[in-house]
Each structure stands twice: as structure tokens, then as C-alpha cells.
C-alpha positions as CSV (number, residue, x, y, z in Angstrom):
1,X,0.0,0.0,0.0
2,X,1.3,3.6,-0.8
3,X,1.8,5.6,2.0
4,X,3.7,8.9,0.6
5,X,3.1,11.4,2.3
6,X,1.9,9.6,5.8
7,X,4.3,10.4,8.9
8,X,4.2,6.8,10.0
9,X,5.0,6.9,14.0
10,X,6.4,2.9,14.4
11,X,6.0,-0.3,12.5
12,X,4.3,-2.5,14.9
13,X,3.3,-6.5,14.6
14,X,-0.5,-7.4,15.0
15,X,0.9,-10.3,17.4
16,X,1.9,-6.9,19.7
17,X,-1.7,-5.4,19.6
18,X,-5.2,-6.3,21.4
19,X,-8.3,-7.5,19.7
20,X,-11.5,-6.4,21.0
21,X,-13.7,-10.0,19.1
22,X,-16.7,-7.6,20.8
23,X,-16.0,-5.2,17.9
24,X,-14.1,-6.7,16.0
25,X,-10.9,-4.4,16.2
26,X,-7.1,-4.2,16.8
27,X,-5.6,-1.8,19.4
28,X,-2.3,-0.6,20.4
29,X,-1.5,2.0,23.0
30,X,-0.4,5.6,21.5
31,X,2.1,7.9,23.2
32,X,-1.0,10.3,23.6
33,X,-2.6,7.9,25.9
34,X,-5.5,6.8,23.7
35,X,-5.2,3.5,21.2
36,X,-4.5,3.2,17.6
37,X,-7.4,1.2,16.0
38,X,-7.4,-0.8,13.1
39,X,-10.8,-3.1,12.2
40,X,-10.2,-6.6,11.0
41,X,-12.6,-5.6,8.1
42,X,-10.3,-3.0,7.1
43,X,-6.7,-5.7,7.6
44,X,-8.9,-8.0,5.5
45,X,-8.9,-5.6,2.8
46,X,-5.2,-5.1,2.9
47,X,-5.2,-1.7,4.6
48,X,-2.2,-1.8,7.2
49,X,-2.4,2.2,9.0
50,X,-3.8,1.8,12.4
51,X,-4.7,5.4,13.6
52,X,-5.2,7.0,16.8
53,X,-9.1,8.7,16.9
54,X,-7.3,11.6,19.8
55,X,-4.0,12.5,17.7
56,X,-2.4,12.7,14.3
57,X,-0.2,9.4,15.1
58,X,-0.5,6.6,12.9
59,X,1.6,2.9,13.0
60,X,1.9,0.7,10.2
61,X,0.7,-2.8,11.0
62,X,2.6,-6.2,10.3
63,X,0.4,-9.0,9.5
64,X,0.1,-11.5,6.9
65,X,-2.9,-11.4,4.5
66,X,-3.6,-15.1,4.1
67,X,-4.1,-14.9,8.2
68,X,-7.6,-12.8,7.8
69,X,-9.4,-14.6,5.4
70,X,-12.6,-13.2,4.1
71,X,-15.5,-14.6,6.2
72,X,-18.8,-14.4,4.1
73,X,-21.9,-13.2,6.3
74,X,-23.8,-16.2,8.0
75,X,-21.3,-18.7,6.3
76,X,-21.6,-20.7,9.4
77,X,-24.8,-20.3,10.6
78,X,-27.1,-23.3,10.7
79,X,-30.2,-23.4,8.2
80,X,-33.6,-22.8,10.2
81,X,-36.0,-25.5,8.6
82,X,-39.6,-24.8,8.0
83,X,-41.5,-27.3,10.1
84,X,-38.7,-26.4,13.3
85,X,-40.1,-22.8,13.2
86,X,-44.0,-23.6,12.5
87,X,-45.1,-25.8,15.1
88,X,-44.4,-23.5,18.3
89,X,-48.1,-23.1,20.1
90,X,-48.5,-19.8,21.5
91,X,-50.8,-19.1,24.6
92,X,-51.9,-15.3,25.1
């Protein structure tokens, strides 16, 4: 990815950050005292510049691609069948 012009602060490995699996994001304490964020969505996509939401700091992120592969919505959620859903008796 072409970063001219981006002051980059550090060069940090993703094995070094936190993931939040609540939200789905990658964090790494900034010298400002807030957290450079990075979403897995956006690692996924091949952006590596995790920046900090209080500052103008950014860190480049070292990660390997094929470890975040692309997950497709619902992929693993189970099939509701018809009849399952159908025959639940509700009493007012």
C-alpha cells in the first residue's frame, strides 16, 4: 500500500496489539494515551495504517494477509428448517 506522504510513527506486529472479538478491532497503546485502532474488516482488505481517533499518530501494522481470510456473512450459521419454526403453540 502507498503511503507517501503519511508520517508513520512505528512499524508494529498485529501479534503486539489487542483484539477487542466484541467489535471486531485491533488496538495498540499511543504515546498520547488513547489507542490506535485498526478493524479486521479494514486488515482484510489489505489496509495496514492503524490510527489514533485523539491524535495525528499513525503505526503501520505487520500482519500477513492469508491470516484474515474473508469470512462471508452467515457462512456458518445453521439453516432454520420450515417445520422447526411452524409448530411452536402460542398461549396469550
Amino acid at each position: 500500500m502507498a503511503d507517501d506522504g503519511l508520517n508513520i510513527y512505528d512499524e508494529i506486529e498485529i501479534e503486539d496489539m489487542t483484539f477487542d472479538p466484541n467489535i471486531q478491532i485491533y488496538t495498540y497503546p499511543c504515546p498520547c494515551g488513547d489507542r490506535f485502532e485498526i478493524a479486521i474488516d479494514d486488515l482484510r482488505d489489505g489496509e495496514e495504517i492503524a490510527v489514533c481517533p485523539s491524535c495525528s499518530l499513525m503505526i503501520r501494522v505487520i500482519f500477513d494477509l492469508v491470516c484474515f481470510p474473508i469470512v462471508q456473512p452467515d457462512a456458518d450459521l445453521p439453516k432454520a428448517d420450515a417445520q422447526s419454526t411452524s409448530g411452536v403453540a402460542v398461549q396469550a
